[in-house]
SETOR-223981 format. One record per residue (C-alpha): x, y, z; residue in three letters; chain. Coordinates in steps of 0.5 Angstrom, whole numbers, plus 500, padded with zeros to 3 digits. Example, Ala and Ser with C-alpha at 12.3 -4.5 7.8 and 13.67 -1.06 7.14 Angstrom:
% residues 2
[pt [525,491,516],'Ala','A']
[pt [527,498,514],'Ser','A']
This chain:
% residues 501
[pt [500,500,500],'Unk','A']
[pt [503,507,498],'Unk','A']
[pt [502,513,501],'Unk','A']
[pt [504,520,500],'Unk','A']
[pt [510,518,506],'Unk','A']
[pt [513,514,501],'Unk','A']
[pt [518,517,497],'Unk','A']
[pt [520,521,503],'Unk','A']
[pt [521,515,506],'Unk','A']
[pt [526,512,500],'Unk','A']
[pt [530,519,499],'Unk','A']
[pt [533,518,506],'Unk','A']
[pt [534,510,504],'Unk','A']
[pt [538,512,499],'Unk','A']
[pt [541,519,500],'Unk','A']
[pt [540,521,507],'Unk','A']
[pt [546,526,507],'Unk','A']
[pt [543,528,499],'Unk','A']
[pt [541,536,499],'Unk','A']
[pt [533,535,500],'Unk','A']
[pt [531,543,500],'Unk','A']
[pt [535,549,499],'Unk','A']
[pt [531,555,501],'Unk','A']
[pt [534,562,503],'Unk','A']
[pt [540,561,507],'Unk','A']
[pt [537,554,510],'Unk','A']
[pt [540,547,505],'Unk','A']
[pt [537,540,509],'Unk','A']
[pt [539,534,508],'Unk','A']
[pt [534,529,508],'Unk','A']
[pt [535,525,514],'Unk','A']
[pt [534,533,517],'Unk','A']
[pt [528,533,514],'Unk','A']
[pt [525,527,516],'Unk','A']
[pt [527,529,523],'Unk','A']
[pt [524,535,522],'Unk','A']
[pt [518,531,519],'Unk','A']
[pt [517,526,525],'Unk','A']
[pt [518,531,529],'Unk','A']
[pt [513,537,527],'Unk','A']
[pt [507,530,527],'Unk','A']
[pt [509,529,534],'Unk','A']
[pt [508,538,535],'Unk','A']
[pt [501,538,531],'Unk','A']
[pt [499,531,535],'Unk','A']
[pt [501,535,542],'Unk','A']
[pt [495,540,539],'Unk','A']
[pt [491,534,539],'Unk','A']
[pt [491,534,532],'Unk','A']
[pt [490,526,529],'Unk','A']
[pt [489,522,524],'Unk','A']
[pt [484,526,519],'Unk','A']
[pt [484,532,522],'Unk','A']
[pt [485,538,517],'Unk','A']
[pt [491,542,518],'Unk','A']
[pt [492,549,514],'Unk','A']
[pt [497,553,511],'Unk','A']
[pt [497,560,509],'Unk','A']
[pt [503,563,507],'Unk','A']
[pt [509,563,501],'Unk','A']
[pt [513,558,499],'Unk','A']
[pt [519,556,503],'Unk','A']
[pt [522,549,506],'Unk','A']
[pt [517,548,512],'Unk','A']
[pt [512,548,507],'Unk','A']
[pt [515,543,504],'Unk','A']
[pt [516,540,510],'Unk','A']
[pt [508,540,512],'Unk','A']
[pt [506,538,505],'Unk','A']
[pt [510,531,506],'Unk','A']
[pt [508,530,514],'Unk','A']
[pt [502,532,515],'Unk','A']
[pt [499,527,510],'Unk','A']
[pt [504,522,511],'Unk','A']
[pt [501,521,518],'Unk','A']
[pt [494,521,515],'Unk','A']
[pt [492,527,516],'Unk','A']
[pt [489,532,511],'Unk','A']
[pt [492,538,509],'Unk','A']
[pt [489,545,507],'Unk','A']
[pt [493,550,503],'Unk','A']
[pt [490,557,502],'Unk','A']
[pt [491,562,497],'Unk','A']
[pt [495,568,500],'Unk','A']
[pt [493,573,496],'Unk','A']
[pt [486,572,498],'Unk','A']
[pt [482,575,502],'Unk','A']
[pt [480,575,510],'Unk','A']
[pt [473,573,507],'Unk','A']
[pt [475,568,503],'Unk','A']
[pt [480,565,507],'Unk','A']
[pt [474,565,513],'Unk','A']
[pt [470,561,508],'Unk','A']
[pt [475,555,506],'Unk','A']
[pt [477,555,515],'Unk','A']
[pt [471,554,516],'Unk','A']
[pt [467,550,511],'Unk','A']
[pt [474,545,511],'Unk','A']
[pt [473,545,519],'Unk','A']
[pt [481,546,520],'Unk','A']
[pt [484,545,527],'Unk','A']
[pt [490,548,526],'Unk','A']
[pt [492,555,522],'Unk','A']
[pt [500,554,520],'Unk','A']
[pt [501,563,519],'Unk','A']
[pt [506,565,514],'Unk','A']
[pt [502,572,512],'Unk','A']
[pt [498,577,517],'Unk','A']
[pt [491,573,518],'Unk','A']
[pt [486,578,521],'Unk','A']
[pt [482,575,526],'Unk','A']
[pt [482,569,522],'Unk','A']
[pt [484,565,528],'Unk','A']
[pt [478,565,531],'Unk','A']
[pt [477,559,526],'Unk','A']
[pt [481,554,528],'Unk','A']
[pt [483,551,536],'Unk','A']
[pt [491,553,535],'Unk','A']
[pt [495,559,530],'Unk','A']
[pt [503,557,529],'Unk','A']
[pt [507,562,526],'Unk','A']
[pt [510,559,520],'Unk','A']
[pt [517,562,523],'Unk','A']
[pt [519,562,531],'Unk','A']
[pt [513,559,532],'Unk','A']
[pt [513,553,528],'Unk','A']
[pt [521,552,530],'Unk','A']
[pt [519,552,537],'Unk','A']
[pt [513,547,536],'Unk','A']
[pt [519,542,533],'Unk','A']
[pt [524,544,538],'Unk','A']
[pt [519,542,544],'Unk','A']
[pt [516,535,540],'Unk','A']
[pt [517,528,540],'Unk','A']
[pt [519,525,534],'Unk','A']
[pt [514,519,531],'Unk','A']
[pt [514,514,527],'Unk','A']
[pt [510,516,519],'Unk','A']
[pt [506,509,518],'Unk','A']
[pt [504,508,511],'Unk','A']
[pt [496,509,513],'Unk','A']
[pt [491,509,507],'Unk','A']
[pt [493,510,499],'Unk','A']
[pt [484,510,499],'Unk','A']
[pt [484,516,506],'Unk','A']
[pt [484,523,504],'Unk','A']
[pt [490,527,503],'Unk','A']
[pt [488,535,502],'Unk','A']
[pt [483,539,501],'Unk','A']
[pt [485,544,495],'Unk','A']
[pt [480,550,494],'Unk','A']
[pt [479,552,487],'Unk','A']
[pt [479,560,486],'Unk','A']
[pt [471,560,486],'Unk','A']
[pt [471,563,480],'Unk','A']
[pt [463,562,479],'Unk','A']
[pt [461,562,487],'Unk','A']
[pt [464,560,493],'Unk','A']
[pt [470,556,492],'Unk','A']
[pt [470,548,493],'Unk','A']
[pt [474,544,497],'Unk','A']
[pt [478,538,491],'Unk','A']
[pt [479,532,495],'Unk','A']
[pt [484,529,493],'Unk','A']
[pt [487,522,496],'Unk','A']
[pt [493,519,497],'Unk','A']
[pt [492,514,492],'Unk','A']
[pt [490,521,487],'Unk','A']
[pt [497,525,488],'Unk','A']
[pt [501,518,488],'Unk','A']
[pt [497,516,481],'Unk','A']
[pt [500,524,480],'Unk','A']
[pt [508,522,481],'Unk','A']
[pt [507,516,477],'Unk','A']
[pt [504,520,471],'Unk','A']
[pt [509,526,472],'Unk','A']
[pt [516,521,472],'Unk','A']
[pt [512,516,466],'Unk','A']
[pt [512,523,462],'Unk','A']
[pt [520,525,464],'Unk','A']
[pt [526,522,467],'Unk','A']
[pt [526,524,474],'Unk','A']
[pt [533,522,478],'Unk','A']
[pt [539,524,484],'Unk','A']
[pt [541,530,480],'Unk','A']
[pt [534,533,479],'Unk','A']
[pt [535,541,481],'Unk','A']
[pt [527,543,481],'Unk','A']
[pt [526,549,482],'Unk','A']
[pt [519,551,486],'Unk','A']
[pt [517,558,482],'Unk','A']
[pt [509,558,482],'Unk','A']
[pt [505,557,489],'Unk','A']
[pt [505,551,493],'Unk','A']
[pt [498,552,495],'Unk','A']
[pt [496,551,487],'Unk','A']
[pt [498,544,483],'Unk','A']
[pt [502,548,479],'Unk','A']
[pt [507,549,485],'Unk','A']
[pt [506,542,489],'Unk','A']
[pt [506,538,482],'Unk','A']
[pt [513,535,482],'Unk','A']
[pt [514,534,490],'Unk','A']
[pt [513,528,490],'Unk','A']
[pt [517,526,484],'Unk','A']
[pt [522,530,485],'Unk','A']
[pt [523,527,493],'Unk','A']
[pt [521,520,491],'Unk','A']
[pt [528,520,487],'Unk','A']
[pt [532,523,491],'Unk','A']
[pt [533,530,488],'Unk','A']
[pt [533,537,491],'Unk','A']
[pt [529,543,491],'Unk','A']
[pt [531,549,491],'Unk','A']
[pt [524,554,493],'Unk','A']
[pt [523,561,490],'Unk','A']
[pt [518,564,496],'Unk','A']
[pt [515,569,492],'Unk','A']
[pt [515,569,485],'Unk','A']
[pt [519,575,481],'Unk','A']
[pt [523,573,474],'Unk','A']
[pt [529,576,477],'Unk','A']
[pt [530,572,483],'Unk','A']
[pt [528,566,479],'Unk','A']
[pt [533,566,474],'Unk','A']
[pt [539,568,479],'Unk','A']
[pt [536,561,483],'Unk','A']
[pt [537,557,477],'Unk','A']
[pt [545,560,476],'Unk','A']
[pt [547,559,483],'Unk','A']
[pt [543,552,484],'Unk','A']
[pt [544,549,476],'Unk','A']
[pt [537,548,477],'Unk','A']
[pt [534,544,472],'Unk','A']
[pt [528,543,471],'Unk','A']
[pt [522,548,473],'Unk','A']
[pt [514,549,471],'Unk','A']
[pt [510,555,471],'Unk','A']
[pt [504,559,469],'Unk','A']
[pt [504,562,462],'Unk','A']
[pt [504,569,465],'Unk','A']
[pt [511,567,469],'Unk','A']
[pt [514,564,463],'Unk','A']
[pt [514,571,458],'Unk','A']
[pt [516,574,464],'Unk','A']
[pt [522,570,465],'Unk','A']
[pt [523,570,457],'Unk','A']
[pt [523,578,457],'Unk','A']
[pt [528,577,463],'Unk','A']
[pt [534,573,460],'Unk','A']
[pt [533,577,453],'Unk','A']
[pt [534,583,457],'Unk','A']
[pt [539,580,462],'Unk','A']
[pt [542,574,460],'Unk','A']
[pt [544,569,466],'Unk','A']
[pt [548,562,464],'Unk','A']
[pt [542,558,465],'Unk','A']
[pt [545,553,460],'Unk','A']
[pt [543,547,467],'Unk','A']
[pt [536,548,466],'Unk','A']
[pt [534,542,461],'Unk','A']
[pt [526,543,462],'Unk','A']
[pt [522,547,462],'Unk','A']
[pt [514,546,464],'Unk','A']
[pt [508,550,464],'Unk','A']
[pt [501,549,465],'Unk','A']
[pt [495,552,468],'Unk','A']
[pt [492,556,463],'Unk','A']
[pt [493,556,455],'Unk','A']
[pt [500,559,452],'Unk','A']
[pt [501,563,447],'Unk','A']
[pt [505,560,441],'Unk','A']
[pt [509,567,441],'Unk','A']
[pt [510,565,448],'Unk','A']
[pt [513,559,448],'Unk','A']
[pt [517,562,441],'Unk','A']
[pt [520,567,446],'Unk','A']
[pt [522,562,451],'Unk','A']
[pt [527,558,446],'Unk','A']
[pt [530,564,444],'Unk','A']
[pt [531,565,451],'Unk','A']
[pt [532,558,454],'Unk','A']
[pt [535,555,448],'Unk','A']
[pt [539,549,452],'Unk','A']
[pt [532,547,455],'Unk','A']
[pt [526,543,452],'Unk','A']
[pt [519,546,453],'Unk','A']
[pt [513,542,456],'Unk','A']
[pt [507,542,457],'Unk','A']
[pt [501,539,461],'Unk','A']
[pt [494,540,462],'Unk','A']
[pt [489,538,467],'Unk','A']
[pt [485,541,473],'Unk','A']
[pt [485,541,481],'Unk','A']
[pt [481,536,480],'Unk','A']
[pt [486,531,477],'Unk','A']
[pt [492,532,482],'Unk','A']
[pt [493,536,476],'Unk','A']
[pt [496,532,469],'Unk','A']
[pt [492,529,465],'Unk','A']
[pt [496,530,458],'Unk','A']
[pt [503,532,456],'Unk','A']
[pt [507,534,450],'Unk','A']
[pt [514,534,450],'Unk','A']
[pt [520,538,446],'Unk','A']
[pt [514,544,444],'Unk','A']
[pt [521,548,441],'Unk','A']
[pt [520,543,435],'Unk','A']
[pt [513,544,434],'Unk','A']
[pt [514,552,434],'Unk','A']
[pt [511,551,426],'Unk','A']
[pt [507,545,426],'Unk','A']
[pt [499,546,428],'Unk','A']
[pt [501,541,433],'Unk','A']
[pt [504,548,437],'Unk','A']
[pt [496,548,439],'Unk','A']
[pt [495,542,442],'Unk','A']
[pt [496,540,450],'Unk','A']
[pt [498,533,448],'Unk','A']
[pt [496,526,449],'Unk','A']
[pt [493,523,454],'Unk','A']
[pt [499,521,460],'Unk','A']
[pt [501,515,461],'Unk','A']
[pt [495,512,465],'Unk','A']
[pt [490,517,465],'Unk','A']
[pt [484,516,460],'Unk','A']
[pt [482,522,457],'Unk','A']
[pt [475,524,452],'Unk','A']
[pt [472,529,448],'Unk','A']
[pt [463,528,449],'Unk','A']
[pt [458,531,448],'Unk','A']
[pt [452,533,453],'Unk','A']
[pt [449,527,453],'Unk','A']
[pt [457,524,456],'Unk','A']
[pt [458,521,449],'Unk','A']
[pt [464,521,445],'Unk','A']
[pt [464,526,439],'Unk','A']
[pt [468,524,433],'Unk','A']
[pt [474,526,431],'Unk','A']
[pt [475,533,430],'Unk','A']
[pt [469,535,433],'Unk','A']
[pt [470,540,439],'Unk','A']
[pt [465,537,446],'Unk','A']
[pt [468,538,453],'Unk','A']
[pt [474,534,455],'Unk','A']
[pt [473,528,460],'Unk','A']
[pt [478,525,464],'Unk','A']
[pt [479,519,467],'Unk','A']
[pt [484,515,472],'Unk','A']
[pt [486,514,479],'Unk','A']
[pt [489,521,479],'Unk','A']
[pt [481,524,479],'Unk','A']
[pt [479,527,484],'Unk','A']
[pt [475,523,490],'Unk','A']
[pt [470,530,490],'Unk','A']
[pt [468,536,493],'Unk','A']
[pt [468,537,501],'Unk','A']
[pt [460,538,503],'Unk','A']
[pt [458,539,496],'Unk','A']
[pt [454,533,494],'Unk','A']
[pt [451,535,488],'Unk','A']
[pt [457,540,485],'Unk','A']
[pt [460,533,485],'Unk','A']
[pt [455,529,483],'Unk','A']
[pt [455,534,476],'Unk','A']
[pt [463,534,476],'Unk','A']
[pt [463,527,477],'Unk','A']
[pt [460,522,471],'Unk','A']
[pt [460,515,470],'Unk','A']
[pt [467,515,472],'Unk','A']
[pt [469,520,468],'Unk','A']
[pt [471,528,471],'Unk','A']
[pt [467,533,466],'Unk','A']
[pt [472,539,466],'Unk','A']
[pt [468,544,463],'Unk','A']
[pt [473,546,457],'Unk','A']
[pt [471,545,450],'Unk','A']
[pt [477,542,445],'Unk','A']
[pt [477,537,440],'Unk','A']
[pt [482,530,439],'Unk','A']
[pt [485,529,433],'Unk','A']
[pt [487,521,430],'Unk','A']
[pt [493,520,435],'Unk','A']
[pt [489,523,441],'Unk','A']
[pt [492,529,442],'Unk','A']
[pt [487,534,444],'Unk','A']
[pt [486,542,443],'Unk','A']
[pt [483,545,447],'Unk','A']
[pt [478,551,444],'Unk','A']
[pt [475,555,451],'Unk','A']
[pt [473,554,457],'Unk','A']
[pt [466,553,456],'Unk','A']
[pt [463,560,460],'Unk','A']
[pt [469,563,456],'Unk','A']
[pt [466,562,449],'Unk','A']
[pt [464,568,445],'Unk','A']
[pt [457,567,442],'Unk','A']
[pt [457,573,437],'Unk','A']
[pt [451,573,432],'Unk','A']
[pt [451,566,433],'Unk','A']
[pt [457,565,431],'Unk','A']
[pt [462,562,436],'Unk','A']
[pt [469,565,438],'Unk','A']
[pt [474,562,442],'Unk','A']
[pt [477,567,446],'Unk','A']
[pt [484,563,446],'Unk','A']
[pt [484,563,438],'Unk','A']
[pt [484,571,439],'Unk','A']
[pt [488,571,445],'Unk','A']
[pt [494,567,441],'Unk','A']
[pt [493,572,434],'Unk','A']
[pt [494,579,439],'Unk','A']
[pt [501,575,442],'Unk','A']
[pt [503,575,435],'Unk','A']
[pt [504,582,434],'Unk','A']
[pt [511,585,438],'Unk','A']
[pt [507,590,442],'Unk','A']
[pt [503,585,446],'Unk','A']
[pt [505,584,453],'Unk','A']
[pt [499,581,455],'Unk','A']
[pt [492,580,452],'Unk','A']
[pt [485,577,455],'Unk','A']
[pt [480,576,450],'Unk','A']
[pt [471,576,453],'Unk','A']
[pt [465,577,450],'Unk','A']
[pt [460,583,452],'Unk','A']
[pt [454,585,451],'Unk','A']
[pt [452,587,444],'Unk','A']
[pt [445,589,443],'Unk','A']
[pt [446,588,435],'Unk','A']
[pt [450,580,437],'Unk','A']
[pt [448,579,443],'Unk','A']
[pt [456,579,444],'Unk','A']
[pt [462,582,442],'Unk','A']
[pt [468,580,442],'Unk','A']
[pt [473,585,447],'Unk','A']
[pt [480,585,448],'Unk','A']
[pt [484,588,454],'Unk','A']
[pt [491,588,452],'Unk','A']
[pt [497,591,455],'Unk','A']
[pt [503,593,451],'Unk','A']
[pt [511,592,451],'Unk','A']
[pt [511,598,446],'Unk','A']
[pt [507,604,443],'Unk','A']
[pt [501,601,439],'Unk','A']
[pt [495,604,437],'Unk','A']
[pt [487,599,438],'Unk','A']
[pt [486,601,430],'Unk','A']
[pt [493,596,429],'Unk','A']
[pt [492,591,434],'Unk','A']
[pt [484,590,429],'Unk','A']
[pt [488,590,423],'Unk','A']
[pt [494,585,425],'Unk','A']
[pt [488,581,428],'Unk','A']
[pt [483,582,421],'Unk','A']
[pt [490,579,417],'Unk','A']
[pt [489,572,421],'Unk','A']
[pt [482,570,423],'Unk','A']
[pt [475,572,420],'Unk','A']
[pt [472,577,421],'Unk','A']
[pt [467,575,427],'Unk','A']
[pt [473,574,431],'Unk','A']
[pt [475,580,430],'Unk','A']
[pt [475,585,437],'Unk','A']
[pt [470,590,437],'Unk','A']
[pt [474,594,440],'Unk','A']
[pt [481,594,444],'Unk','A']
[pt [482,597,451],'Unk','A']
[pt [489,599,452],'Unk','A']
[pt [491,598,459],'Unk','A']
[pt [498,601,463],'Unk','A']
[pt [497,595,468],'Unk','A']
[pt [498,589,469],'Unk','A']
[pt [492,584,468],'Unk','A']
[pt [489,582,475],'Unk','A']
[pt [490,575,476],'Unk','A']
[pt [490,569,482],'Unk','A']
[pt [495,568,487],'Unk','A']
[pt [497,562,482],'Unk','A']
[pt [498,567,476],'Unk','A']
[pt [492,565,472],'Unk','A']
[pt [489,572,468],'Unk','A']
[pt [482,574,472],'Unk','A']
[pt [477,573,466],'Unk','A']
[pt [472,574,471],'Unk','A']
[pt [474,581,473],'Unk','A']
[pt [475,584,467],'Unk','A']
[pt [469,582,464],'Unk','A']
[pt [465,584,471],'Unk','A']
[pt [463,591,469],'Unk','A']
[pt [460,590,462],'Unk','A']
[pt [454,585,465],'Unk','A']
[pt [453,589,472],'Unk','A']
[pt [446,589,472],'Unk','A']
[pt [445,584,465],'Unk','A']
[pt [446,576,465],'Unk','A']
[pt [451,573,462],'Unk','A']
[pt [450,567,457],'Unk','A']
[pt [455,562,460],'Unk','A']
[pt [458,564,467],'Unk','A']
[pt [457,570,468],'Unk','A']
C-alpha cells in the first residue's frame, strides 16, 4: 500500500545525506527533513491533531511547506493549502467549511484565528513547535483515505474543497515520471505557488528520486533565474504568465542557464508566440506542456519538446493522454464526438478527484459514469492528441457564431506589442455578444493596428469590436492564471450573461 509517505521514506534510504530542499539561507538534507517531519507530526499530535483532522497552511513557499506537505499526509492527516493573496473573507470561508483545527501562518491572517482551535506562526512558531515535540513514526495508513483538500479559485460562486486521496496524488507522481525522467540530479525548482497544483506537481516525484528542490517564495523573473544560475536547477514548471516574463527577462539580462533541461507550463493555455520566445530564451531546454485541472491531481495529458513544434499545427495542441490516464471529447449526452468535432473534454483514472467537500450535487454533476467532466471544450485528432478551443463560459457567441476567445488570444500575442491579452464576449444589442479584447503593451500601439493584424489572420467574426489599452498589468490569481471574471464583470452589471456570467 503507498501512500503519500513513501517517496520521502525511500530519499533517506537512498541518499540521506543528499540536499533534499534549499531555500534561503537554509539547505536540509533528507535525513534532516524526515526528522523535522517526525517531529513537526509529534507537534500537531501534542495539538490534539489526529488522523484526518485538517491542518491549514496560508503563506508563501518555503521549505516548511514542503515539509507539511509530505507530513501531515504521511500520517493520515489531511492537508489544507490557502490562496495567500486571498481574502480574510475568503480564507474565512475555506477554514470554515473544511473544519480545519489548526492554521500553520506565514502572512498576517486577521481575526481568522477565531476559525481554528490552534494558530503557529510559519517562523518561530513552527521552530518551536519542532524544537519542544517528540519524533514519531510516519506509518503508510490508507492509499484510498483523504490526503488534502485543495480550494478552487471559486470563479463561479464559493470555491469548492477538490478532494484528493493518497491513491490520487500518488497516481499523479506516477504519471509525471512516465512523462519525463526524474533521478538523483533532478534540481526543481518551485516557482508557482504551493498552495496550487502547478506548484506542488513535481513534489512527489521529485523527493521519490532523491533530487533536490530549490524554493522561490514569491515568484519575481529576476530572482527566479538567479536560483537557476546558482543552483544548476534543471527542471521547473510555470504558468504562461510567468513563462513570458522569465522570457522577457533572460532577453533582457541574459544569465548562464544552460542547466535548465525542461521547462513545464501549465494552468492556463499559452500562447504560441509565448513559447517561441521561451526557445529563443532558453534555447538549451525542452518546452513541455501539461494540462489537467485540481481535479486530476493535475495532469491529464502531456506534450513533449514544443521547441520542434513551433511550425507545426500541433503547437496547439495540450497533447495525448498521460501514461494512465484515459481522456475523451463527449458531447452533453456524455457520449464521445467524432474525431475533430469540438465537445467537452473527460478524463479518466486513478488521478481523478474522490469529489468536492459537502458538496454532493456539484460533485454528482462533475463526476459522470466515472469520468471527471472538465467543462473545457476542444476536440482530439486521429492519434488522440487533444486541443483545447475554450472553457466552456469562456466561448463567445456572436450572432450565433462561436468564437473561442484563445484563438483571439493566440492572434494578439503575434503581434511584438503584445505583453498580455484577455479575450471575452460583451454584451452586444445587434450580436447578442461581441468580442472584446484588454490588451497591455510592450511598446507604442494603437487599437486600430491591433484590429487590423488580428482581420489579417482570422475571420471577420472573430475580430474584437473593440480594443481596450491598459498600462497595468492584468489582474490574476495567486497561481498566476488571468482573472477573465474580473474583466468581463463590469460590462453584465446588471445583465445576465449567457454562459458563467
Amino acid at each position: 500500500m503507498v501512500t503519500t509517505i513513501a517517496p520521502l521514506r525511500r530519499a533517506v534510504q537512498i541518499g540521506a545525506d543528499r540536499a533534499a530542499v534549499s531555500c534561503g539561507d537554509v539547505t536540509l538534507t533528507y535525513a534532516e527533513t524526515w526528522e523535522r517531519c517526525r517531529r513537526l507530526v509529534g507537534g500537531l499530535r501534542a495539538l490534539g491533531v489526529g488522523r484526518g483532522d485538517r491542518v491549514a497552511i496560508v503563506g508563501p513557499n518555503c521549505h516548511r511547506y514542503l515539509e507539511l506537505y509530505q507530513a501531515v499526509t504521511g500520517a493520515g492527516m489531511v492537508l489544507v493549502p490557502l490562496n495567500q493573496r486571498h481574502t480574510e473573507a475568503e480564507l474565512r470561508y475555506a477554514l470554515e467549511d473544511s473544519g480545519a483545527k489548526v492554521l500553520f501562518a506565514g502572512r498576517d491572517i486577521g481575526a481568522l484565528g477565531a476559525c481554528v482551535e490552534h494558530v503557529v506562526d510559519m517562523g518561530a512558531g513552527y521552530e518551536a513547535l519542532l524544537a519542544a515535540a517528540e519524533p514519531v513514526d510516519l506509518d503508510e495508513g490508507d492509499e484510498d483515505a483523504l490526503a488534502g483538500l485543495f480550494y478552487t479559485g471559486g470563479t463561479t460562486g464559493a470555491a469548492k474543497g477538490v478532494m484528493l486521496s493518497h491513491r490520487n496524488l500518488v497516481a499523479n507522481a506516477f504519471h509525471f515520471q512516465a512523462f519525463w525522467p526524474f533521478s538523483p540530479d533532478t534540481c526543481w525548482l518551485i516557482a508557482a505557488p504551493l498552495f496550487h497544483a502547478a506548484g506542488s506537481v513535481g513534489v512527489l516525484a521529485t523527493v521519490w528520486n532523491g533530487g533536490r528542490h530549490v524554493v522561490l517564495p514569491t515568484f519575481d523573473p529576476v530572482a527566479a533565474l538567479e536560483l537557476v544560475a546558482a543552483h544548476g536547477v534543471t527542471a521547473t514548471l510555470v504558468v504562461p504568465t510567468m513563462l513570458a516574463a522569465l522570457n522577457d527577462e533572460q532577453a533582457a539580462r541574459p544569465r548562464d542557464v544552460t542547466t535548465l533541461r525542461a521547462i513545464f507550463h501549465g494552468g492556463s493555455p499559452i500562447a504560441t508566440e509565448t513559447l517561441r520566445r521561451a526557445h529563443a530564451a532558453f534555447p538549451d531546454a525542452d518546452l513541455l506542456h501539461m494540462y489537467g485541472a485540481t481535479e486530476t491531481a493535475p495532469i491529464a495529458t502531456t506534450v513533449r519538446d514544443e521547441q520542434r513544434l513551433l511550425d507545426s499545427p500541433r503547437i496547439r495542441s495540450c497533447g495525448q493522454p498521460a501514461v494512465g490516464v484515459e481522456v475523451a471529447v463527449v458531447g452533453v449526452d456524455g457520449t464521445p464526438v467524432p474525431t475533430g468535432v469540438v465537445g467537452e473534454v473527460a478524463i479518466r483514472g486513478a488521478n481523478v478527484m474522490l469529489g468536492y467537500w459537502n458538496k454532493p450535487e456539484q460533485t454528482a454533476a462533475a463526476l459522470v459514469d466515472g469520468w471527471y467532466r472538465t467543462g473545457d471544450l476542444g476536440y482530439q485528432d486521429g492519434e488522440a492528441f487533444v486541443y483545447l478551443v475554450d472553457r466552456a463560459k469562456d466561448m463567445i457567441v456572436t450572432g450565433g457564431e462561436n468564437v473561442y476567445s484563445t484563438e483571439v488570444e493566440d492572434v494578439l500575442y503575434r503581434h511584438p506589442a503584445v505583453l498580455e491579452a484577455a479575450v471575452f464576449a460583451v454584451p452586444d444589442e445587434r450580436w447578442g455578444e461581441a468580442v472584446h479584447a484588454v490588451v497591455v503593451a510592450r511598446s507604442a500601439v494603437t487599437p486600430d493596428e491591433l484590429v487590423a493584424h488580428c482581420r489579417a489572420a482570422i475571420a471577420g467574426y472573430k475580430v474584437p469590436k473593440r480594443i481596450e489599452l491598459r498600462e497595468e498589468p492584468l489582474p490574476k490569481s495567486g497561481a498566476g492564471k488571468v482573472l477573465k471574471r474580473e474583466l468581463r464583470e463590469p460590462y453584465w452589471q446588471g445583465r445576465e450573461a449567457r454562459v458563467g456570467g
